[in-house]
C-alpha positions, 0 to 999 in steps of 0.5 A: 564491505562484500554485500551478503550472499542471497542465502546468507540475507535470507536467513538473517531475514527470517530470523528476523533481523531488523538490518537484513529486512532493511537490506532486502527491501533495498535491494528489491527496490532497486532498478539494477538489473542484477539487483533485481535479479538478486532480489527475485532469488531472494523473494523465491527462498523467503516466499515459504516463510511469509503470507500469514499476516494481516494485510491493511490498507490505509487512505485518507484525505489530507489532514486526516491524521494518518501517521497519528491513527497508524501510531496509536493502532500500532501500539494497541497492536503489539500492546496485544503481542503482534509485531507490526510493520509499516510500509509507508509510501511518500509522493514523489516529485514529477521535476527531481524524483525526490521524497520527503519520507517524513512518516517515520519522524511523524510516528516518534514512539512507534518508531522506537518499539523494538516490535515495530518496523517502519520502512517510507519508501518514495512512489517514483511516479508509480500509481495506486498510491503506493510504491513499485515494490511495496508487494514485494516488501511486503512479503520480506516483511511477513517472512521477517516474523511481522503478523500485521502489515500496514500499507499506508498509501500518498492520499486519496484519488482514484487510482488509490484502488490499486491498493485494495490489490496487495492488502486483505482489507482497505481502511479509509479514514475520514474526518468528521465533517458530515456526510456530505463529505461523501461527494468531495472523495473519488466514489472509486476510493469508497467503494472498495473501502471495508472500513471507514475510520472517523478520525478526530472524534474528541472534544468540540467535534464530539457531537458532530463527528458522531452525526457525521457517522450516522451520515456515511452510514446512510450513505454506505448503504447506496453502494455496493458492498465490495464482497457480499460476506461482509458490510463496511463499517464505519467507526469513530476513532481518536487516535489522540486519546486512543478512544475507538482505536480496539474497536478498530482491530475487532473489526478487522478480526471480524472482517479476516474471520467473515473472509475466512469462512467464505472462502473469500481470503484465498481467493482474493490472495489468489486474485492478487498474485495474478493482478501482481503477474501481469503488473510485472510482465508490464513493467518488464516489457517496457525497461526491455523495450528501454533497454534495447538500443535499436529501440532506445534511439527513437524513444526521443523522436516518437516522444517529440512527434507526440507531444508536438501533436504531429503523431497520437499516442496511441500510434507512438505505441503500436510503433514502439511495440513493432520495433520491440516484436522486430 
C-alpha cells in the first residue's frame, strides 16, 4: 500500500482522523532520514492548527495509580465535552530496546471512548521520562481536534523535569503516605510540580491520607513556588470512586487562567519552543556526526579507549567534535 502523501496525511489529520494521527506520529518517530524529512513537512503544514490545548504533565512514584487517576480524569474530561489525548511513555530496556507499552490495556473504558486517544510509545533511552518526539506528538495531537493532552511520564527521578518543558502544568501524584514521603522523592521532580495529587484517598487510608495533605501542604511551603503567580496545590483524590477527580480540573482551569492573566502561558510556550530548539540541534548534530563515515569508523575505537579508562571523556568528545568540524 503507497503511503499518503504529506498534503494527503495533513488533511486527514486535521479533520480528525483517528488512523492518520496514529500514522503521523509514526512517521514522526521514526529515524529514517527521509521519514524525518517527511515528518517535519508534516509538522510545518499542521503547526497553524495546533497550540490551543491544555498541556499536562503526569509523575508519580511507582504504585501510585497513574493508568487508574488518567482514566477517571479522562472521563470526567469528555463527560464535559473535551477530547482527550494521551501520550503515554514506557521504559525501555537499556539490553533489547524493547517495551512493554501496557498503558493503553491499563486504561480498558477510556480506550474505548471514541473522544479518547491513547498513543504508548517506548522512551528509546531518551531522559526526562519522556519519548524523543512526544513534542512533536503532541502538536499532531492538538491539530487533530484534541483540547487536553496528557503526558504521562516512565516515573519519578530527577531528569523527570524534562517534562515540565512540553507541557502547561506538572501534576504529580503521591500516596498517602505522610509527609515524610517528601525526603524519598528527588526535591527537583517536586519543585516544578504546580499540583500534587493524593492519590488513594478511600477507605481505611481515609484519615491518614487526609493528614498526609496537610503534610506536604507544610511541606510545600519551604520551596519556592515555581512561577510567583500561582501557589501549588495539593488535592486528595480517589480515582476508584472518582471523589476528588473535578477538584482536579478546576484547579487546572485556575492555574491556565492565573498563567493567562500574567502572561506566564506565552512566554512559557515561547521558553519551550526555544528549549525544543536546541534539544533538536543536539540530536541533529550527533546522528550527523554518526552518519559521517570518516567519523563513524573511529566511534569504536574512542568508545574502547574510554571505557577501558585509557582516554576521559570528556577528551573522547572534543576528539569526536574535531573529526566533525574537520
Amino acid at each position: 500500500m503507497a503511503e499518503p502523501t504529506v498534503e494527503s496525511l495533513a488533511t486527514d489529520l486535521c479533520a480528525g482522523n483517528r488512523r492518520a494521527l496514529a500514522r503521523a506520529i509514526t512517521l514522526s518517530e521514526s529515524t529514517r532520514e527521509d521519514h524525518r524529512l517527511r515528518a517535519e513537512d508534516l509538522v510545518e503544514r499542521i503547526l497553524p492548527a495546533a497550540g490551543k490545548a491544555v498541556r499536562i504533565g503526569i509523575s508519580g512514584v511507582p504504585g501510585v495509580g497513574k493508568s487508574t487517576f488518567i482514566e477517571a480524569f479522562g472521563l470526567h474530561l469528555i463527560a464535559l465535552g473535551h477530547k482527550v489525548a494521551v501520550l503515554a511513555v514506557d521504559p525501555s530496556s537499556r539490553r533489547t530496546g524493547g517495551s512493554i507499552l501496557g498503558d493503553k490495556t491499563r486504561m480498558t473504558e477510556l480506550s474505548r471512548a471514541p473522544e479518547a486517544f491513547i498513543r504508548p510509545s517506548p522512551s528509546r533511552g531518551t531522559l526526562g521520562g519522556v519519548a524523543r518526539r512526544t513534542r512533536e506528538a503532541i502538536l499532531l495531537c492538538e491539530a487533530a481536534g484534541y483540547d487536553v493532552i496528557i503526558v504521562e511520564t516512565v516515573g519519578v527521578g530527577q531528569s523527570e523535569t524534562t517534562v515540565a518543558d512540553m507541557v502547561d502544568l506538572f501534576c504529580l501524584l503521591l500516596l498517602p503516605s505522610g509527609g515524610d514521603e517528601l525526603q524519598g522523592i528527588k526535591k527537583g521532580i517536586v519543585e516544578i510540580a504546580e499540583l500534587i495529587v493524593v492519590n488513594k484517598v478511600d477507605g481505611d487510608l481515609r484519615d491518614a491520607a487526609m493528614r498526609a495533605v496537610a503534610d506536604y501542604r507544610s511541606a510545600l511551603r519551604l520551596l519556592r513556588p515555581v512561577t510567583p503567580w500561582w501557589t501549588t496545590e495539593v488535592i486528595p483524590v480517589s480515582s476508584v470512586q472518582g471523589d476528588g477527580i473535578a477538584g482536579v480540573w478546576e484547579a487546572i482551569l485556575r492555574h491556565r487562567q492565573a498563567m493567562a492573566e500574567s502572561g506566564e502561558h506565552v512566554a512559557r510556550r515561547a521558553r519551550q519552543a526555544e528549549t525544543a530548539l536546541w534539544a533538536d540541534l543536539g540530536d541533529g548534530l550527533i546522528e550527523a556526526l554518526r552518519r559521517r563515515p570518516a567519523i563513524a569508523e573511529q566511534i569504536p575505537g574512542i568508545e574502547a579507549l574510554v571505557r577501558e579508562g585509557r582516554m576521559t571523556p570528556m577528551a573522547g568528545a572534543r576528539k569526536l567534535l574535531q573529526l566533525f568540524m574537520g
